[in-house]
N, C-alpha and C positions, 0 to 999 in steps of 0.2 A: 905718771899715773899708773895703777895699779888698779884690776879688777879681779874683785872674787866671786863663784857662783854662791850663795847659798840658801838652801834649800830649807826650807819653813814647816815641811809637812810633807803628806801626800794623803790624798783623797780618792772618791772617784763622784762622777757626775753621771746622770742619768744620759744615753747616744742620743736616744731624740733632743733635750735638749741644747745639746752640746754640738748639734749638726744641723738644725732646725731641718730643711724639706728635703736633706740629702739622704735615701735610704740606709736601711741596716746595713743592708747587703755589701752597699758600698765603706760606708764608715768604719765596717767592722772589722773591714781587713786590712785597715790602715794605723788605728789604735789599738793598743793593748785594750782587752776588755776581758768581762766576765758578766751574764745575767743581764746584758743590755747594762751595764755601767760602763763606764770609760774613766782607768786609772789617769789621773793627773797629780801632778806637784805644783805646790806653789815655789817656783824657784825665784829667789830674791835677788837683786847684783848689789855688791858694794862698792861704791869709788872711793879709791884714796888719794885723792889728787891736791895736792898745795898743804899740809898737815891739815885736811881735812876730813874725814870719813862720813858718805854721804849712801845711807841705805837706800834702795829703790824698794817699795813695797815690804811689808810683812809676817804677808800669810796670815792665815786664818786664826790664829792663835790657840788658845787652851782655857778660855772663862766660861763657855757656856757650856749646858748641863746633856750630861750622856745620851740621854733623849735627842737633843739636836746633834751630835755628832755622829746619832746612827744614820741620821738621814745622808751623811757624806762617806759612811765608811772607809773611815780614816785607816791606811795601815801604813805599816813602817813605823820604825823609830826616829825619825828624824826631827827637829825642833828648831827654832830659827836661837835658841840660845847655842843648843850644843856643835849647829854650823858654825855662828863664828868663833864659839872655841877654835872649834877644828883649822879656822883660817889663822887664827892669833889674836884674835881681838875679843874686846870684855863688851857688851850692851851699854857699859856705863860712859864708853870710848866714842859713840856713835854724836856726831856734830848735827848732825840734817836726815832725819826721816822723810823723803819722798815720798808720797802716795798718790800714784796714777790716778786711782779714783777709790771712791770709799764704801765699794762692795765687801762684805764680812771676809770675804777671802782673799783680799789685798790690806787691809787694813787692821784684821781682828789681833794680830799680835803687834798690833802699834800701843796697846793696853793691855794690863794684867792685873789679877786680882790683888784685894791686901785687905787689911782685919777693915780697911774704912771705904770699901768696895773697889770698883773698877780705877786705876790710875794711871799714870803713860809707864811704858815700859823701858823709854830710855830717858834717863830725867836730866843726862846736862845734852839734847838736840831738840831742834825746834823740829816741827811737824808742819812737813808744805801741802796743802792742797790750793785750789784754786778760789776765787769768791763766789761764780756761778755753780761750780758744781757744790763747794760748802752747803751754800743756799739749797739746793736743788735735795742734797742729801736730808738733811733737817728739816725738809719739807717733803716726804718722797711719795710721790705716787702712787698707788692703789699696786701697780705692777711691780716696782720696786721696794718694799715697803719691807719685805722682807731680807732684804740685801741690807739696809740700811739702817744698823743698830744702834741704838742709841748708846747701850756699852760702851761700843765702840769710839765712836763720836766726840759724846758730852766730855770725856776726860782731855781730852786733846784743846778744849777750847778753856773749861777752866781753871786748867794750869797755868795760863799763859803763854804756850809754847808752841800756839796754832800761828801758823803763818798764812799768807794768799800769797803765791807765787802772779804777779803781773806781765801782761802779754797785751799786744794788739793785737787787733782780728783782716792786718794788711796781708803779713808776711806767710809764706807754706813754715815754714823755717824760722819758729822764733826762739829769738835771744832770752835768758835769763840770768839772774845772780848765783845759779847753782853750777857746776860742773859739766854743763853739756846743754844743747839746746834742747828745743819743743816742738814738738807737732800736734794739735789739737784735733780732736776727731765728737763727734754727738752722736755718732751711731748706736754704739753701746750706751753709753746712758750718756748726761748731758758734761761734755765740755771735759771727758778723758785725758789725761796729759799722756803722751808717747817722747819717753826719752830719747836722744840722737848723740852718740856721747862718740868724740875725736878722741883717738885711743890708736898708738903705734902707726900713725900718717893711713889707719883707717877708721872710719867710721861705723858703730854699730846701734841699733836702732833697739830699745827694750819694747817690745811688742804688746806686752801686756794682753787685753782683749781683744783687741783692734783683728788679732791672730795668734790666737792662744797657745795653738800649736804646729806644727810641721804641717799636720794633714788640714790645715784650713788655709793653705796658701791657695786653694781653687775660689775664684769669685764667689759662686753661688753656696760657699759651705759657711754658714753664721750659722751662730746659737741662735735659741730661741729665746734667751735672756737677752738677746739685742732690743732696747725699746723701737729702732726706728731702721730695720732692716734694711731696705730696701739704700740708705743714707750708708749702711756699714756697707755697701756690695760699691756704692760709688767712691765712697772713701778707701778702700782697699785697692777697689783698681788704681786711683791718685798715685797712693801709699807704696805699693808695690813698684809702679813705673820709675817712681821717683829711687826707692831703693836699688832696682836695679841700673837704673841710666847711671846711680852716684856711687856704684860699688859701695853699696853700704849692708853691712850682715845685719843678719834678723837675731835676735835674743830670746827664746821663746818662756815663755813665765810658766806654761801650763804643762806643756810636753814631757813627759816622761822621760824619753829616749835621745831627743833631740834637744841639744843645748842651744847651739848657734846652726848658720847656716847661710851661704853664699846664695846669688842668687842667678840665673840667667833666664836668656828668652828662648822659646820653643814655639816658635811662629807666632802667632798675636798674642800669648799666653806668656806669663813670671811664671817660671817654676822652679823649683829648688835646685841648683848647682849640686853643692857638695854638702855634707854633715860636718858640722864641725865643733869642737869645744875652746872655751878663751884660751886652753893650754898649747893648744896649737897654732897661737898668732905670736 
């Protein structure tokens, strides 16, 4: 097996929302920021394990109009095509698009425009999400409703290439037909997938929302894009205990600065070990 990081984008998100009730004071010294925004990337992982190439997430993509991307001000050069240039690989090579869940900025470059509108971006892999959160996105709530584009969406389902990755609701730890196990979480919105992927006799966990970045490994630091907070502060504690009791690193999606990251204990608290990048495992 083989992973790569790559990188989709980079954005920035408003602190309050992106810390919910943790103050500036404190948030601000822990992220990059400017104007109360907080720089973030969306960083993607690839697996190539068994001749197969299995993208996790796709970032935000490049279809909607300059108007919506001022609200994110986007900067950097970076694009989830000219990443996996950079790693070696064509979009056209991608076997299995993974998608955690199907917020504009995990999913928006799983589509791309063309003279007959929005269509998938990688036309010979299938696209995994789940059947609750499918449903959940195509239906979305008053709260969510902006996260959830139909762009984005509709294309993935009438190409034929939409998948539902299957799970029971026994196991912390479930099994799939992809390259790595699951963890399910409904804090951030309903029925999130959290990759767990066995890689060099260690384990490392794609963190997605669940902990978006280094500086939200404290309990009480969630977004205010969480639908059901108080659900993401118990599932974090779960998440975290479990990560650390099984030596398993964090992969962070949103972090800027912080790729991966070890973990240990500092009295009843998970707090971050070391910094670390996949290049150094």
């Amino acid at each position: 097996m083989n992973l790569y990081s790559i990188i989709a984008g980079n954005f920035m998100l408003d602190g309050g929302a992106m810390f919910g009730v943790v103050p500036k004071t404190i948030w601000s010294k822990l992220v990059p920021n400017e104007n109360n925004m907080v720089k973030v990337t969306a960083r993607c992982l690839l697996v190539d394990y068994n001749n197969q190439l299995t993208l996790i997430d796709t970032g935000m993509g490049n279809k909607q109009s300059e108007k919506f991307f001022s609200y994110y001000n986007v900067w950097g050069n970076k694009n989830i095509s000219t990443s996996l240039k950079s790693a070696g690989f064509h979009p056209d090579e991608i076997n299995n698009v993974f998608l955690t869940h199907l917020h504009f900025d995990h999913c928006g470059g799983a589509t791309k425009l063309s003279n007959l509108g929005p269509v998938t971006s990688f036309k010979n892999a299938y696209y995994w999400s789940n059947e609750k959160h499918w449903n959940w996105a195509i239906n979305p709530n008053k709260r969510e409703k902006a996260s959830f584009l139909a762009e984005n969406l509709r294309p993935l389902e009438v190409s034929g290439q939409l998948k539902h990755v299957a799970f029971n609701n026994k196991d912390y730890i479930k099994k799939s037909s992809l390259p790595f196990d699951l963890i399910i979480v409904d804090g951030h919105t309903e029925k999130q997938m959290i990759p767990v992927i066995k890689y060099k006799n260690i384990r490392i966990a794609f963190a997605a929302d669940l902990i978006p970045t280094a500086a939200h490994i404290g309990l009480p630091y969630i977004a205010s894009y969480d639908v059901r907070p108080l659900l993401t502060l118990k599932e974090k504690d779960i998440f975290l205990n479990y990560c650390c009791d099984n030596n398993v690193l964090l992969f962070f999606e949103h972090d800027v600065l912080v790729e991966l990251a070890s973990l240990k204990r500092d009295g009843s608290k998970v707090v971050i070990d070391k910094n670390l990048k996949l290049s150094d495992l």
